[in-house]
KENU-279554 format. One record per residue: x, y, z of N, C-alpha, C in turn. Coordinates in steps of 0.2 Angstrom, whole numbers, padded with zeros to 4 digits, always signed. Layout:
<setis>
XYZXYZXYZ ...
</setis>
This chain:
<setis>
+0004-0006+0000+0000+0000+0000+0004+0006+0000 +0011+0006+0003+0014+0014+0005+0017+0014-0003 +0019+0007-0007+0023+0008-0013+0018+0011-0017 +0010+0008-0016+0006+0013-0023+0006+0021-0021 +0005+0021-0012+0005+0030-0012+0009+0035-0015 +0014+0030-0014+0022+0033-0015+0024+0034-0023 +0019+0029-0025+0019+0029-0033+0017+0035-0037 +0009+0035-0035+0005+0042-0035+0007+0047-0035 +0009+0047-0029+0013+0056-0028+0019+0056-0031 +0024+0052-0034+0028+0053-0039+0026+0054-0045 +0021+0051-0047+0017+0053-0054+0016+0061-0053 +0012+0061-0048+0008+0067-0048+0015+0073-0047 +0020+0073-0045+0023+0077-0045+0028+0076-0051 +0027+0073-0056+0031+0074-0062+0026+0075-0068 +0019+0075-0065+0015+0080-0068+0013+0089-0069 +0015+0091-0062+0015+0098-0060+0017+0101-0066 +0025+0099-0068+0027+0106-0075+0021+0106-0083 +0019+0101-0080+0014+0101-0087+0010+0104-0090 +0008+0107-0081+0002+0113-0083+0005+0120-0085 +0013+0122-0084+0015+0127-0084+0013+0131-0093 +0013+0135-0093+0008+0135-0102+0015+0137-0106 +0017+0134-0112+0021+0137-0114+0023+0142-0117 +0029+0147-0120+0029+0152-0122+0024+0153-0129 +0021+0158-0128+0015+0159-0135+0015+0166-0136 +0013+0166-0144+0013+0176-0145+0007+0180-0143 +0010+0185-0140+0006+0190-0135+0003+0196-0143 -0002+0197-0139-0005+0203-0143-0001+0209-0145 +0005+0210-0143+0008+0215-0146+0013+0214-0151 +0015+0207-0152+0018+0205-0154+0025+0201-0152 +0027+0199-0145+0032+0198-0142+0028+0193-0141 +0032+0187-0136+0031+0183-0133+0030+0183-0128 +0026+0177-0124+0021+0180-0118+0023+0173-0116 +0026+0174-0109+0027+0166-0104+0025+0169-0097 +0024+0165-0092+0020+0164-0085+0027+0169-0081 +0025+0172-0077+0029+0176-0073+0028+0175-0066 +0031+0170-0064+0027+0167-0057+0021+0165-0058 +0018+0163-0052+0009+0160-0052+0005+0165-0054 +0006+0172-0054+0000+0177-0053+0000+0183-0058 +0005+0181-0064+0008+0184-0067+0009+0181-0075 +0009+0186-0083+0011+0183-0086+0016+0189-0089 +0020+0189-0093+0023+0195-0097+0024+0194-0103 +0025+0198-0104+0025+0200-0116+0031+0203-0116 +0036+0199-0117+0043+0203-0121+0043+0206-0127 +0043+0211-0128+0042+0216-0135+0049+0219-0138 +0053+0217-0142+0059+0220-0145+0059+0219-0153 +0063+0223-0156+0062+0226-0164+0067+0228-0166 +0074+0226-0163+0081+0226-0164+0082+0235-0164 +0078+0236-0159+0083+0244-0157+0082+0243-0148 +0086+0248-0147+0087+0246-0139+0080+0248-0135 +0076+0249-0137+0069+0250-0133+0067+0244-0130 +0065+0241-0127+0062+0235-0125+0058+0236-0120 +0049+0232-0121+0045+0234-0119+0043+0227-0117 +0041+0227-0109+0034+0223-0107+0030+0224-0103 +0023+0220-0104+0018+0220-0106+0015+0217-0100 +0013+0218-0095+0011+0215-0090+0003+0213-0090 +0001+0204-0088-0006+0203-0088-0006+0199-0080 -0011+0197-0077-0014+0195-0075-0014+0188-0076 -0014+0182-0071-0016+0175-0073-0022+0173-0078 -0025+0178-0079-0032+0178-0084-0030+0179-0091 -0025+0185-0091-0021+0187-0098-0027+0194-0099 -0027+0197-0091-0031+0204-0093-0026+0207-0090 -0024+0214-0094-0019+0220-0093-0017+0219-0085 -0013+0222-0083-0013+0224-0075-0007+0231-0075 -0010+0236-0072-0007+0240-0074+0001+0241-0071 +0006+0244-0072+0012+0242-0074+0014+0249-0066 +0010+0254-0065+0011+0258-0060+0013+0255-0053 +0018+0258-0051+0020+0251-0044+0026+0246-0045 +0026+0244-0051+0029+0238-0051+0036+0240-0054 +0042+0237-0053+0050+0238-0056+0052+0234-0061 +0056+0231-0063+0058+0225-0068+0067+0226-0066 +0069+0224-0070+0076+0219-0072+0077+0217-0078 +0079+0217-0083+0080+0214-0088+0085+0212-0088 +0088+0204-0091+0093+0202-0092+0095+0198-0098 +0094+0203-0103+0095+0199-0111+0102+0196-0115 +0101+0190-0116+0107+0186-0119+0108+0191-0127 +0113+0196-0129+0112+0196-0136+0118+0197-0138 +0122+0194-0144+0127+0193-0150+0132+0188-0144 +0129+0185-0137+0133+0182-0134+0135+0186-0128 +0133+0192-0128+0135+0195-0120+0127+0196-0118 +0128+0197-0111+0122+0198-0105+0121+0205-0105 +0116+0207-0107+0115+0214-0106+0110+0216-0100 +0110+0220-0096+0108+0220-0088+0103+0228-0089 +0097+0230-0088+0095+0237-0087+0089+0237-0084 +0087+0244-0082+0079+0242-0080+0076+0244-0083 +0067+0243-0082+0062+0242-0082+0058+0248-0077 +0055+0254-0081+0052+0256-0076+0044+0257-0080 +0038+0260-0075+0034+0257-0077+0032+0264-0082 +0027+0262-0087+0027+0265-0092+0017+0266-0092 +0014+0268-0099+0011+0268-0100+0004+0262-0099 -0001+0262-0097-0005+0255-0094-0001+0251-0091 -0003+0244-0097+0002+0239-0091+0009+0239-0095 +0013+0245-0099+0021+0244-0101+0026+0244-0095 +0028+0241-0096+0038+0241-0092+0042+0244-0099 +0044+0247-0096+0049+0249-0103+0057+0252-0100 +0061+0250-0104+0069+0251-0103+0071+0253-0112 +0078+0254-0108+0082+0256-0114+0089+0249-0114 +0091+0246-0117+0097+0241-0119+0103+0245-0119 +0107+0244-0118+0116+0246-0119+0115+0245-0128 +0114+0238-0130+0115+0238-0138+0107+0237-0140 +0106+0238-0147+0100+0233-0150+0099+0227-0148 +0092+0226-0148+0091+0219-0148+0086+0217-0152 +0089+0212-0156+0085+0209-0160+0080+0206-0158 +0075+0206-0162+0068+0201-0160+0070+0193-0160 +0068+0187-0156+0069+0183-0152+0078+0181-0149 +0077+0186-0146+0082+0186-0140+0080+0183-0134 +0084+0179-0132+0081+0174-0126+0086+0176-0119 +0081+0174-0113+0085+0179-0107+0078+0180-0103 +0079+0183-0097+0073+0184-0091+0073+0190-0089 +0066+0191-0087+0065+0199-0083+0064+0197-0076 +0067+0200-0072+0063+0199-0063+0059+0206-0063 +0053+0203-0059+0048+0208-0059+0045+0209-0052 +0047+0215-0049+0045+0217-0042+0039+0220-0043 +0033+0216-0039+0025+0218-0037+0026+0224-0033 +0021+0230-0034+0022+0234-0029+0022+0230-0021 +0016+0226-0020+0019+0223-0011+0023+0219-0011 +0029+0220-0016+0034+0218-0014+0036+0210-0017 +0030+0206-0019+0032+0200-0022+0034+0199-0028 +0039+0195-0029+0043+0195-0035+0042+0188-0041 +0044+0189-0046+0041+0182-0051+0048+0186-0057 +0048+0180-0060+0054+0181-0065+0050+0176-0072 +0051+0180-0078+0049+0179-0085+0054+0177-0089 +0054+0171-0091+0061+0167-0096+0059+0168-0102 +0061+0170-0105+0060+0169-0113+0066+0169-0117 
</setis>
């Protein structure tokens, strides 16, 4: 009996990642992955140093972007590029890059909630 429990709960715990949704394109055209539990985000770049995201809700309704800080940490031509994120118009984060960055550039944003709780976005 403890070997089928034990079985179970193994299964069921190499199911949990399954539900996480994968990266998919976001309405403004960037791609859109989970940002923590209560969060998703929209990476938005056009190969100039602007880079813009998109902050939704676990529903994928806007959440406004006032309050909130970011981090960017984008991989591009092979170096780490590091800047911030401050809150911009509705739900934008928006920063400036050190260089261009080309559309799908892969790398993570950490994203500080005004009360203070944090989620990070891979793309």
């Amino acid at each position: 009996m403890t070997r089928l429990i034990l079985a179970v709960l193994l299964g069921l715990s190499l199911a949990v990642p399954a539900f996480a949704h994968d990266p998919r394109p976001g309405p403004n055209g960037g791609l859109k992955v989970d940002a923590g539990a209560r969060h998703h985000a929209e990476l938005v770049v056009n190969g100039t140093p602007q880079v813009v995201v998109f902050l939704y809700d676990a529903n994928d309704q806007p959440v406004s972007a006032q309050g909130y800080r970011a981090n960017a940490i984008l991989v591009v031509a092979g170096a780490t590029q590091r800047f911030a994120l401050q809150p911009g118009e509705g739900n934008r984060l928006t920063g400036t890059a050190p260089v261009s960055v080309p559309a799908g550039t892969r790398g993570a944003v950490q994203i500080t909630a005004p009360d203070g709780a944090t989620a990070q976005a891979r793309f």
